[in-house]
C-alpha positions in Angstrom: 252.7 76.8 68.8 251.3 80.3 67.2 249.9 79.7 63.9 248.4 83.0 63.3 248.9 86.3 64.0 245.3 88.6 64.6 245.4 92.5 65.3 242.9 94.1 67.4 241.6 98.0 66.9 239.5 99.0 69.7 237.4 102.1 69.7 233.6 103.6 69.9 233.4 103.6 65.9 230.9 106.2 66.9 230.9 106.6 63.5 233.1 104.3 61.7 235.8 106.5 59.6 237.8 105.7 56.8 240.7 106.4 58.9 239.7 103.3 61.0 240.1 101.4 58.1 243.0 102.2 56.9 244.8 101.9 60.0 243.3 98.3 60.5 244.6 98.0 56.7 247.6 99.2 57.3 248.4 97.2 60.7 248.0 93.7 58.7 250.0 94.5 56.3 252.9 95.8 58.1 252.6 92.8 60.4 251.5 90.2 58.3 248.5 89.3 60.5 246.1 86.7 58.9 243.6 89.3 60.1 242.2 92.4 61.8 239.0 92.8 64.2 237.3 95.8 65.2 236.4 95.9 68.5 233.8 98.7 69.6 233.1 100.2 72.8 229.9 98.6 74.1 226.8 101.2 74.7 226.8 101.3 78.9 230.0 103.1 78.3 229.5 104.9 75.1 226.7 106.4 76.4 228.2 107.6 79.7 231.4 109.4 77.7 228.7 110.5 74.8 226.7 112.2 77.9 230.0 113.5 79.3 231.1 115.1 76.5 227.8 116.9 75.6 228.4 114.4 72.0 225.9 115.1 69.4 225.8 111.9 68.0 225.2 108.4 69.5 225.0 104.9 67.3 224.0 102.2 69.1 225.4 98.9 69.2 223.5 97.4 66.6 224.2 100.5 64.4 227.4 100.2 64.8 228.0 96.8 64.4 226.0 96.6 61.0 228.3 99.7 59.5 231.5 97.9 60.4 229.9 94.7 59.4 229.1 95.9 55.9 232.7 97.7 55.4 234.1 94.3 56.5 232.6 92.6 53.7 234.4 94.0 51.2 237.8 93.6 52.9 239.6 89.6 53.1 241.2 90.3 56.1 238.8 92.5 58.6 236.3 91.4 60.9 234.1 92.7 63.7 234.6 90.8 66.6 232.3 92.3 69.2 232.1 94.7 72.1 234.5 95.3 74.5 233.7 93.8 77.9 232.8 94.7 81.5 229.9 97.3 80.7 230.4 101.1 81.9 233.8 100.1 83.4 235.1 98.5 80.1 238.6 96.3 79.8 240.4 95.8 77.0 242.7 93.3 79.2 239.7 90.8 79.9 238.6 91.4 76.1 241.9 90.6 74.6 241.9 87.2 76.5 238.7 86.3 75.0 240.0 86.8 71.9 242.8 85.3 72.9 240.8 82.1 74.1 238.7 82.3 70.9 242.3 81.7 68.8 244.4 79.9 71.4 247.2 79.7 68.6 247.4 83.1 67.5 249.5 85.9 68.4 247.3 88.9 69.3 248.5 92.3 68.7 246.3 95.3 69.9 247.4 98.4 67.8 246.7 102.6 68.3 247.2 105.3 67.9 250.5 107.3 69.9 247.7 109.6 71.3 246.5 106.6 72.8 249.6 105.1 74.4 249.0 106.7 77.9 245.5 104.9 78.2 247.4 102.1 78.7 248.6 103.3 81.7 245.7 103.4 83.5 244.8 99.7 83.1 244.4 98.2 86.3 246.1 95.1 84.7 249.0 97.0 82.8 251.2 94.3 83.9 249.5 91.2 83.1 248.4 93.4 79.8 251.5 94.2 78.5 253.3 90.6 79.7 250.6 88.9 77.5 250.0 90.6 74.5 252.0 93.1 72.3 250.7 97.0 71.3 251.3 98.3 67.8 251.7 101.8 68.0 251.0 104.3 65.1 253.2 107.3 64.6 249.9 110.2 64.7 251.1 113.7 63.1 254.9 114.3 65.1 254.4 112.8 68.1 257.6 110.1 68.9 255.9 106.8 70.1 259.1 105.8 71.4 259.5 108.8 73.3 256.7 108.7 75.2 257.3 105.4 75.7 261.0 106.0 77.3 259.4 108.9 79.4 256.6 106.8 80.7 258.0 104.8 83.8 254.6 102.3 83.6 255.3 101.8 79.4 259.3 102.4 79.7 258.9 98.6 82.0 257.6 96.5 78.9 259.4 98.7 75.9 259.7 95.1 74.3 256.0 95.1 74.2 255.7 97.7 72.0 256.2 97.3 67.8 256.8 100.7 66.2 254.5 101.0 63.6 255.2 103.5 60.2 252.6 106.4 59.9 249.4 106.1 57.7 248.4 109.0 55.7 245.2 110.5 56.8 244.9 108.2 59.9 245.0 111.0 62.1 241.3 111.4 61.5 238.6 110.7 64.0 235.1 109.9 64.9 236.0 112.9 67.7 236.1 115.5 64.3 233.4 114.0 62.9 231.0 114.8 66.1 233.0 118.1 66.3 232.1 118.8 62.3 228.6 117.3 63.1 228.3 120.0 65.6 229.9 123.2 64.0 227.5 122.2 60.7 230.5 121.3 59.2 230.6 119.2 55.8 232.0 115.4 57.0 231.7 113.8 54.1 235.1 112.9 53.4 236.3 111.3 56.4 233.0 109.0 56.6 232.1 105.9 55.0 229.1 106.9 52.4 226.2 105.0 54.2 227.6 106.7 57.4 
């Protein structure tokens, strides 16, 4: 019997935005979970992408995980779980059952962003993924999550594994503009926590 119901955002957090938040915010709410977890990208693969992209700017675990700690502690409901599993070839599948084995009586819901959904896709365990657990997706500026879900052969097959989700203001915002601001010598200030 499922007592609880537990949300999962996964992402590098590399940094941590306010957008994060609110979307973790937002996706408790609007499903009444108990609660939310953050789960980051570990470093192996962090790195890799960070050197792939020519990123400017690189937290490490442990810097990381004490930012999102410290936000968490002023919110009930959020919690850092961890890292994501398997190293430079990360899964969110093999994560989401240890979370899942952490809380055998709770519903777990991973939640994204639309410009996320295709990522999915390219699970090597889509099926068993989207058989187990359930993806929240966030409307992001006018993109139709339900389109590219009906024009997606691989998503269109587990359409009951997907919950609409309404748009948060602002959530469109990402640790990808704050490099790119970072970068340019833009001022980041407003879409960053202030000990980021």
């Amino acid at each position: 019997v499922l007592t609880m119901k537990i949300v999962t955002l996964f992402g590098s957090f590399n940094p941590l935005t306010n957008a994060h938040i609110q979307l973790l915010k937002a996706a408790v709410k609007s499903l009444n979970a108990d609660k939310g977890l953050f789960v980051a990208t570990n470093d192996k693969y962090l790195k890799k992408k960070t050197v792939k992209r020519n990123d400017p700017i690189f937290f490490s675990e442990a810097e990381r995980e004490a930012v999102i700690r410290e936000c968490c502690e002023a919110e009930d409901n959020l919690e850092f779980w961890g890292f994501e599993l398997g190293g430079a070839v990360p899964s969110r599948y093999k994560t989401l059952l240890k979370i899942k084995k952490q809380h055998p009586n709770a519903e777990i819901i991973e939640i994204l962003g639309v410009d996320k959904l295709n990522s999915i896709t390219r699970s090597v365990n889509i099926h068993d993924h989207l058989s187990v657990f359930k993806v929240g997706v966030f409307y992001r500026g006018k993109v139709d999550p339900e389109t590219i879900i009906n024009n997606t052969p691989e998503l269109k097959a587990y359409k009951n594994s997907f919950i609409i989700l309404p748009p948060v203001k602002d959530s469109f915002v990402s640790s990808t503009e704050v490099r790119r601001r970072y970068k340019a010598g833009e001022d980041f200030s407003d879409i960053v926590l202030p000990a980021a």
